[in-house]
KEFI-409423 format. One record per atom (N, C-alpha, C, CB): x, y, z. Coordinates in steps of 0.05 Angstrom, whole numbers, plus 5000, padded with zeros to 4 digits. Glycine has a CB too. Example, Ala and Ser with C-alpha at 12.3 -4.5 7.8 and 13.67 -1.06 7.14 Angstrom:
526448865156;524649105156;526449345156;522649115181;525749555142;527349795143;525850015157;528249885114;
END
This chain:
967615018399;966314838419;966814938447;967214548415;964914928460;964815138491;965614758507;959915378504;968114868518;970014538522;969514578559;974914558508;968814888569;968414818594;965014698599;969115088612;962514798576;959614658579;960814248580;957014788542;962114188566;963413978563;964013778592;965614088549;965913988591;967113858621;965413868642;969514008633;963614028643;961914108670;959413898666;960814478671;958213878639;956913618631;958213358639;956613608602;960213288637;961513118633;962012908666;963813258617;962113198684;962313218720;960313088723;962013498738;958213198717;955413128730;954312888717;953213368727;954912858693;954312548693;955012308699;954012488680;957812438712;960112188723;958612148752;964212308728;957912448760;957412408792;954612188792;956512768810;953212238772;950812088775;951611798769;948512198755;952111748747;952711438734;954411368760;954711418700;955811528774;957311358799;956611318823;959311438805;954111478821;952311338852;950211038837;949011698869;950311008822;948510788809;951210538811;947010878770;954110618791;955310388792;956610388827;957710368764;957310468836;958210448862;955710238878;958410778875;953110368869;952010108890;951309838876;948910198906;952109788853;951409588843;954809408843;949809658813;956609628852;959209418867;958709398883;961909458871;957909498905;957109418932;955509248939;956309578942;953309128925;952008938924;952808728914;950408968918;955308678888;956208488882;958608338905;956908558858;959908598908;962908528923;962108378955;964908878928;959408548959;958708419000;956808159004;956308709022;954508198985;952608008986;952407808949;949508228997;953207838932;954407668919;952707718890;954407388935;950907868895;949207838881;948708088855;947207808901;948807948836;948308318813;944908288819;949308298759;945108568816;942408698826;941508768800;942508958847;938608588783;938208648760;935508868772;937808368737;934508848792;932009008800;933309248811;929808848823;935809428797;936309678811;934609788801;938709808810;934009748761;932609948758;929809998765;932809998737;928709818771;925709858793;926310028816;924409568808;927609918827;929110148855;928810428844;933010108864;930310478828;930710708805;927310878800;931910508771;925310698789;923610778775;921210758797;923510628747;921610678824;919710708848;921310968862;919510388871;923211028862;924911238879;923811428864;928311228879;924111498830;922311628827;919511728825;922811628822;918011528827;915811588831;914611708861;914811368824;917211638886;915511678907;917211918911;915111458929;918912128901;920112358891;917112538882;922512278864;916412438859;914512528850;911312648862;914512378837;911312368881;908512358897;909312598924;907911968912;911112668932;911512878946;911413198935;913612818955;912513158912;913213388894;910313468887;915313318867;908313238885;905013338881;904013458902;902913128876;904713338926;903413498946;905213658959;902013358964;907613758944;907614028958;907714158941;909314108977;906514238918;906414448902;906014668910;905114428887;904614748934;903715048941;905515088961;900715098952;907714948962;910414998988;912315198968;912714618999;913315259002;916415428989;917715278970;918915499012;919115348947;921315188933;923914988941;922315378921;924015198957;926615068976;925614798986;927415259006;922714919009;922614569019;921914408997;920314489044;920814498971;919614328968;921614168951;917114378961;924614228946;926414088941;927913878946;927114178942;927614068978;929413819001;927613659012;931213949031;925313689007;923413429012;923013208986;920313549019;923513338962;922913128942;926113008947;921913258907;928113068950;930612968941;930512728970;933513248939;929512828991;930412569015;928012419012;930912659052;925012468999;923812218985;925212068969;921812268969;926012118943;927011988939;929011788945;926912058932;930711898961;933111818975;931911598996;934712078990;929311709014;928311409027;926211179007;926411499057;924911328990;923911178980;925710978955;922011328974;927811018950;930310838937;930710618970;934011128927;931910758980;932210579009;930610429016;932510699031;928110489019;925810309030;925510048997;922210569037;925810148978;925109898947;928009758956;925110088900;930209798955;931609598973;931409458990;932909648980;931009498997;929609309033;928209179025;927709459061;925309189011;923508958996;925108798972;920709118981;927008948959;928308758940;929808618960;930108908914;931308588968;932408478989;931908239006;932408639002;929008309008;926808119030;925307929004;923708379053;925307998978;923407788960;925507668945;920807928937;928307688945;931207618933;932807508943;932607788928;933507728961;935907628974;936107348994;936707848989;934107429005;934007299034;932507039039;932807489055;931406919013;930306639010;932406478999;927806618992;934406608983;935806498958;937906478975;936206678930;939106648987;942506718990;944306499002;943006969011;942006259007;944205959017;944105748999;943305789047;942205748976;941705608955;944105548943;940005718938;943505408928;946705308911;946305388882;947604918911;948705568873;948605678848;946805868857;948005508825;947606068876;947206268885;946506508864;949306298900;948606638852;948806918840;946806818815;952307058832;947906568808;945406628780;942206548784;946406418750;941406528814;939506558829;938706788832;939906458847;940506908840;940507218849;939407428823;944007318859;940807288807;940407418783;937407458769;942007288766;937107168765;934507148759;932107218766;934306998759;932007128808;930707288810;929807508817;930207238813;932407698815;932007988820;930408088775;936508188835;932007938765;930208088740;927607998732;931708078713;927107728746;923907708754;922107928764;923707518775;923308048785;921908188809;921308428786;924108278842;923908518767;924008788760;921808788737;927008878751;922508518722;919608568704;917008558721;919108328681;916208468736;913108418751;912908718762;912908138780;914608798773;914909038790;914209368769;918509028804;915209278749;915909488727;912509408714;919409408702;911609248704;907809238701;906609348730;906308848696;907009278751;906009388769;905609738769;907509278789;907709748770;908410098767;907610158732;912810198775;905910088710;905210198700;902410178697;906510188685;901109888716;898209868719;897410128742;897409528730;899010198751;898810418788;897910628764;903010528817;900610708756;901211008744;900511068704;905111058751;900010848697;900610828677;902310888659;899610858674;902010908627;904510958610;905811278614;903510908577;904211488619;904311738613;906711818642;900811878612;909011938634;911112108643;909712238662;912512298622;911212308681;910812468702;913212698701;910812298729;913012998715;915813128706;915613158743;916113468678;918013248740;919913378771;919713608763;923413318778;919713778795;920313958791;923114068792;919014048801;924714358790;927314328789;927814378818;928814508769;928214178822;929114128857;930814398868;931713788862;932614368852;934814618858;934314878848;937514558846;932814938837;931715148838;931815168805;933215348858;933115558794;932615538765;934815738759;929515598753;937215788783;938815948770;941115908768;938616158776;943016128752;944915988738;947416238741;943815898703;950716178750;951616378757;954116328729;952416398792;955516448727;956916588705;960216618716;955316918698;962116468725;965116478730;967116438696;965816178755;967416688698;968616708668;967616598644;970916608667;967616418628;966316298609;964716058622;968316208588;966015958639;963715748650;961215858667;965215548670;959115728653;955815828664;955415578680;952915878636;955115638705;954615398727;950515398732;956815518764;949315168722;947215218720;945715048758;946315088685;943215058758;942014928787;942114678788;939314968795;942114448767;941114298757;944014208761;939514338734;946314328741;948514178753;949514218772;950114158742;950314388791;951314498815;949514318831;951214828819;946614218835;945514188855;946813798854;942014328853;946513668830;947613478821;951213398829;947013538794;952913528826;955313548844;954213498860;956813758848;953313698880;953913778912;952513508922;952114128927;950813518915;948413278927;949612978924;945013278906;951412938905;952812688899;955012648907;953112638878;956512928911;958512858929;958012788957;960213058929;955713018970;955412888994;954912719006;954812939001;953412588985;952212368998;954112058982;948212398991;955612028973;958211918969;959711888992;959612058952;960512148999;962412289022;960612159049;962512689021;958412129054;957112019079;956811799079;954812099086;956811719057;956211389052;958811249049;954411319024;960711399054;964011129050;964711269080;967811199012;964211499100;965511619125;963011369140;965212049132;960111329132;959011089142;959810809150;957611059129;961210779124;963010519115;965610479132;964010549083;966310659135;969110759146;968410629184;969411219140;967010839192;966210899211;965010719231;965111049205;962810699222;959710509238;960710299240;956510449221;958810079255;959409839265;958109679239;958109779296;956709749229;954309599208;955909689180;950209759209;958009969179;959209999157;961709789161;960010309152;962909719181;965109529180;964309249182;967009599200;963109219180;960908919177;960708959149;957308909194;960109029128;959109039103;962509019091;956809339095;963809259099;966209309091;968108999092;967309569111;967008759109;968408639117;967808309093;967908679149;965008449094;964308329083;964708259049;962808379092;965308519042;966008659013;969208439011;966509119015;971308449031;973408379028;972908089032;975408519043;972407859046;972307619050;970007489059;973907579061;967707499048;964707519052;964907149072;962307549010;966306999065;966806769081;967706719108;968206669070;969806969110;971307039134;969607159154;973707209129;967807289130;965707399162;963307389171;965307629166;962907179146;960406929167;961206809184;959106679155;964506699188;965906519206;965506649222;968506429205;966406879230;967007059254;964407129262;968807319248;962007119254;959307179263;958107469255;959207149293;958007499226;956907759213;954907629204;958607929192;952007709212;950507599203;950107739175;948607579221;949707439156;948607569121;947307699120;947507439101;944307519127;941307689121;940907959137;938507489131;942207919162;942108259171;944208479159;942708299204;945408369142;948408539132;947908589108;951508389132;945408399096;944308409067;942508639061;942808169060;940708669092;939108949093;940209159090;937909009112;941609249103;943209429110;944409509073;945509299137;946509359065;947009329033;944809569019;946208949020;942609319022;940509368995;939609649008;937409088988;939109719025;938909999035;940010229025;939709999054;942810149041;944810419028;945110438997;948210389039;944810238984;944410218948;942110208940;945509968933;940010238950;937610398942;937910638942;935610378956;938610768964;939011068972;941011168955;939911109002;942711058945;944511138922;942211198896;946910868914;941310998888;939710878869;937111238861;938010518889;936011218893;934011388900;935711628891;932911378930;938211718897;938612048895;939412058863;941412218918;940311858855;940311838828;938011778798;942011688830;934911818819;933311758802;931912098806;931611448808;932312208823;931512498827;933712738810;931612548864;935712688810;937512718782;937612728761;938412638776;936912548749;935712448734;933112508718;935812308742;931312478732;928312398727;927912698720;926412238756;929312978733;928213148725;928913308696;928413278745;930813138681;931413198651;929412968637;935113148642;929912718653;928212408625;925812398636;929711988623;924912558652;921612418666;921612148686;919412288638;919312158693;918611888712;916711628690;916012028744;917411498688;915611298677;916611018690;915611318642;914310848689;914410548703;918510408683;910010288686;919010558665;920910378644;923310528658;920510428603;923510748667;925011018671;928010948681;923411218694;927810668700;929710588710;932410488689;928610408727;930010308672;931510118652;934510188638;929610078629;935110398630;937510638621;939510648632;937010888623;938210668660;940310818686;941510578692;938710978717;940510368699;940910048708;943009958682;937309828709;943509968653;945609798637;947010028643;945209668603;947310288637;949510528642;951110388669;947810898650;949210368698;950610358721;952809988722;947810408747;951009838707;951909638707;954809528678;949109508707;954209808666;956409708647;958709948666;955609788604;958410168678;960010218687;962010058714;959010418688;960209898729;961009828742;963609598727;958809768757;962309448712;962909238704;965909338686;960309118688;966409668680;967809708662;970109828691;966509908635;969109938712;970609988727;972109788745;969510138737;970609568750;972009318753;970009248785;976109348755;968009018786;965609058802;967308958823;962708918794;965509058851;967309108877;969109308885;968808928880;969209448865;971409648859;970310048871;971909608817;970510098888;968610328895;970410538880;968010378930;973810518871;975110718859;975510658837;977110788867;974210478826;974910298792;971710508782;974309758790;969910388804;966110578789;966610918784;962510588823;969310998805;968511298800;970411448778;968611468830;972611168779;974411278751;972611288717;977211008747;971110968723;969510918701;967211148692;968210658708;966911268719;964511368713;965511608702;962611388735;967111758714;968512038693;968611958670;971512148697;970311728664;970511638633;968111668619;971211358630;966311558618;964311478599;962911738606;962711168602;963211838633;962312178635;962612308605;964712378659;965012308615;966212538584;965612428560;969712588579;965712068558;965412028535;962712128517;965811808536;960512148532;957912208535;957612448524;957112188560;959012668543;958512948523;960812978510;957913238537;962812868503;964012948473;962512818455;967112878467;961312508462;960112418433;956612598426;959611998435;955612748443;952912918450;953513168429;952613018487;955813328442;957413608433;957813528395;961513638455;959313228386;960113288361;958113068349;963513258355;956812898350;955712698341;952912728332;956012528359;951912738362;949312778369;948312568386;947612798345;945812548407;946012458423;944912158421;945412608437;944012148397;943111888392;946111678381;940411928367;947411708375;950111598383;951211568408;951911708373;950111698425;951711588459;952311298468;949611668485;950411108458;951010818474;951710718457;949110648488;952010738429;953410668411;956710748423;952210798384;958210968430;960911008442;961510898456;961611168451;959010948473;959510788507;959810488497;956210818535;958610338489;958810098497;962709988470;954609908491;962510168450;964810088440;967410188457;964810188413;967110368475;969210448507;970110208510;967710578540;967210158530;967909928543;968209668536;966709928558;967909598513;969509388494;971509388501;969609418467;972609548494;976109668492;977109638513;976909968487;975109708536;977009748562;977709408573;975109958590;975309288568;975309048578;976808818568;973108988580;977108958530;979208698521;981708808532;979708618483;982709078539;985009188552;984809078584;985109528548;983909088594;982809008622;980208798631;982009248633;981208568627;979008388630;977608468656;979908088630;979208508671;976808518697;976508828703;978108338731;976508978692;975609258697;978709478701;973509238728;977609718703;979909838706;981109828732;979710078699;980509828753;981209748779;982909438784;978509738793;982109358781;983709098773;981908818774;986409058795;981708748807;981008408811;978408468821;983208188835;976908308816;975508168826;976007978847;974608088810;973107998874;974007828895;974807608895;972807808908;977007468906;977807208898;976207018913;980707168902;975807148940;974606948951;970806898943;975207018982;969807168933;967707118920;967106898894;967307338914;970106908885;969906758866;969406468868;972006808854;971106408894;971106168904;968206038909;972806188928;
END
């Protein structure tokens, strides 16, 4: 068994599954809400990936890479902002909030998800390979475009999106919000403008992870649906709110993924995964990270 194809599989699906659960803690931990319409986000990010990738077919490769990858990336961002504005921001003072939130974000996702198959219909759309098509050779490990471009692109934009968090005035508003979402309405953080911002930067997660993606499973109106229980059982297994609980989780069930692929076969994958995270959760009720917000709880 080739144990470095393994491991190098194993990277890249952590990096992906952890831009999906990372923003689906981020949306729980700041604005309160599980986001059942990521995977629409997901399955519009790719489509408007796609709608670029048609019209630049007669472009250089290169651009026509780095133009499908920051479509997607705004077009994830921009399906946040409308989820946000038909969800978030009517509901978010209601009483019995989150299972408001809940509901009607998986409202939105079914109506949204017929929408996008009356537009486009049933039939797959493919990507092209963004990153190109070649593949370099460091001792036994064969580093292919597909995964190398998958790293780089997920780290970076990880890496810009927590130095954002870190940094900005609108990242320490969210950040503040993540820790005592009560404490910083008192102090004057506005929600509904702190809620945009959220559903934004977790679209744009959403978005680079549907261009990832989409160019091994295709684009279809359903496409999201997969990516959305993976991101949400990772989150949930990493411990939600947790931005170092999603990326531990996400290696985990990374690897678990291609060892059960490598000896099984791949139609056993969520059969593992979800008996993992059984395990992890009767071992760790609240994830591997630990707590959950207390004051969210409140």
């Amino acid at each position: 068994m080739d144990w470095s194809y393994i491991l190098l599989s194993a990277l890249t699906l952590a990096s992906i599954y952890g831009l999906l659960a990372i923003g689906i803690s981020i949306t729980w931990s700041s604005v309160g809400m599980v986001n059942m319409a990521y995977g629409l986000t997901f399955a519009v990010a790719g489509y408007g990936a796609w709608g670029v990738a048609e019209l630049m077919v007669d472009v250089d490769p290169i651009i026509t890479g780095v133009a499908v990858v920051a479509a997607g990336i705004g077009t994830g961002a921009l399906a946040g902002v409308l989820v946000c504005l038909m969800t978030f921001i009517p509901i978010h003072d209601k009483p019995n909030f989150p299972v408001r939130g809940l509901i009607a974000t998986l409202a939105l996702s079914l109506m949204g998800t017929q929408i996008l198959l009356w537009i486009f219909g049933p039939r797959v759309k493919t990507l092209p390979p963004v990153f190109g098509e070649w593949q370099a050779e460091f001792g036994a490990i064969v580093l292919t475009a597909d995964k190398a471009g998958a790293l780089v692109s997920s780290i970076l934009l990880l890496a810009v999106t927590l130095t954002w968090l870190k940094s900005s005035r609108r990242g320490l508003e969210i950040r503040a919000m993540m820790m005592n979402p009560h404490g910083a309405a008192i102090v004057g953080i506005g929600v509904r403008r702190t809620g945009i911002y959220v559903m934004a930067l977790t679209g744009a997660l959403a978005g680079l992870a549907a261009v990832l993606l989409c160019q091994t499973y295709f684009v279809s109106p359903f496409s999201g649906l997969t990516p959305m229980i993976k991101g949400v059982s990772v989150a949930l297994c990493g411990g939600l709110g947790s931005v170092s609980g999603a990326l531990i989780a996400a290696a985990i069930l990374g690897l678990n993924e291609s060892l059960t692929s490598a000896y099984l076969g791949g139609q056993y994958v969520l059969i593992t995964q979800f008996a993992l995270i059984i395990i992890i959760l009767l071992i760790r009720p609240r994830g591997i990270a630990g707590m959950l917000d207390k004051a969210r709880e409140a």
